[in-house]
C-alpha positions in Angstrom: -5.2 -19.9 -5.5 -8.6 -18.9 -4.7 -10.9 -18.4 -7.7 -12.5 -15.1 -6.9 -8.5 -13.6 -6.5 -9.0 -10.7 -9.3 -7.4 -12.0 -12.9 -5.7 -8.5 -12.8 -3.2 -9.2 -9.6 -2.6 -12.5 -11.0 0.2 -12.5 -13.4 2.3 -9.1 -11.3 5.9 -10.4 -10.1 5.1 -9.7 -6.1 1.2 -10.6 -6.0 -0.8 -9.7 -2.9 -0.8 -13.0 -0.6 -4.3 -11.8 0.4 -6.8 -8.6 -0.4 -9.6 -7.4 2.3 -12.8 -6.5 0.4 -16.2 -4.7 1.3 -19.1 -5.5 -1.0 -19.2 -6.7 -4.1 -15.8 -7.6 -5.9 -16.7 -7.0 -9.5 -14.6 -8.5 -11.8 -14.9 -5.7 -14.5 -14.1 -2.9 -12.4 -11.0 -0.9 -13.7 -9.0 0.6 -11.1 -6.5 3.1 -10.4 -3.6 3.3 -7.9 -2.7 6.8 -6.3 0.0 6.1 -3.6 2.5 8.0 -2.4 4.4 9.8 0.6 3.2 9.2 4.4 5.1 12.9 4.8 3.2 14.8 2.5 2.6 18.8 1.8 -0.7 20.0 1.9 -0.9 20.8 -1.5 0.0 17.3 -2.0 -2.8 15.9 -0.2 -4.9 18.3 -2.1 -3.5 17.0 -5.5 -4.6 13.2 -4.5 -7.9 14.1 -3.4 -8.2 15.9 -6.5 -7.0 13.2 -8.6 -9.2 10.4 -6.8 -12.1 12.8 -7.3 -11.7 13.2 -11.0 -10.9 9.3 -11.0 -14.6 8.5 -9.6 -16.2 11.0 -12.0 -15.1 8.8 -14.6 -16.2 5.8 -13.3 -13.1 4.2 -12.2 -12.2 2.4 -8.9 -9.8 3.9 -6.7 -7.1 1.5 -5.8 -4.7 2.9 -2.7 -2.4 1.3 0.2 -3.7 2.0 4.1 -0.5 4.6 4.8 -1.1 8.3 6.0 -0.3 11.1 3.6 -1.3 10.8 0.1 -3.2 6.8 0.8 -5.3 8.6 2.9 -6.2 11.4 1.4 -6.8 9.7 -1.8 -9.3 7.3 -0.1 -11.1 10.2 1.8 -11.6 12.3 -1.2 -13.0 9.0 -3.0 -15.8 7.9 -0.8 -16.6 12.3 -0.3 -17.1 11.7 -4.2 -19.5 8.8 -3.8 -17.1 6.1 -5.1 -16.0 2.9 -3.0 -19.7 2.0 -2.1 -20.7 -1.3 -3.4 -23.4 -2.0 -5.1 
């Protein structure tokens, strides 16, 4: 295993084989998922961005998969609210 895979994915039962980063991969960033339906309502996609927007405020890294739907919106909404840049 490569030494810069992040300690946190490590010990999960199905570990990503591989992760695609941009920037700097910080090893004391905290981050939070927000996943969820490809087929989503409006006011779902509103809840994510919502949700990843409060998430940045805080600080946190937003953590998401690449589908449509709520993925999406959730990764929109975080680089709109400045977060996902690297340093």
């Amino acid at each position: 295993m490569d030494e810069d895979y992040p300690e946190q994915l490590r010990d999960i039962q199905q570990m990503p084989p591989f992760l695609f980063t941009l920037g700097e991969l910080r090893r004391d960033d905290v981050g939070v998922c927000v996943v969820g339906s490809r087929n989503v309502s409006p006011q779902g996609r509103d809840l994510a961005a919502e949700v990843a927007t409060a998430l940045v405020a805080d600080g946190l890294t937003v953590v998401s998969g690449l589908a449509d739907g709520v993925d999406t919106a959730a990764h929109r909404a975080t680089l709109a609210a400045g977060g996902g840049r690297w340093r």
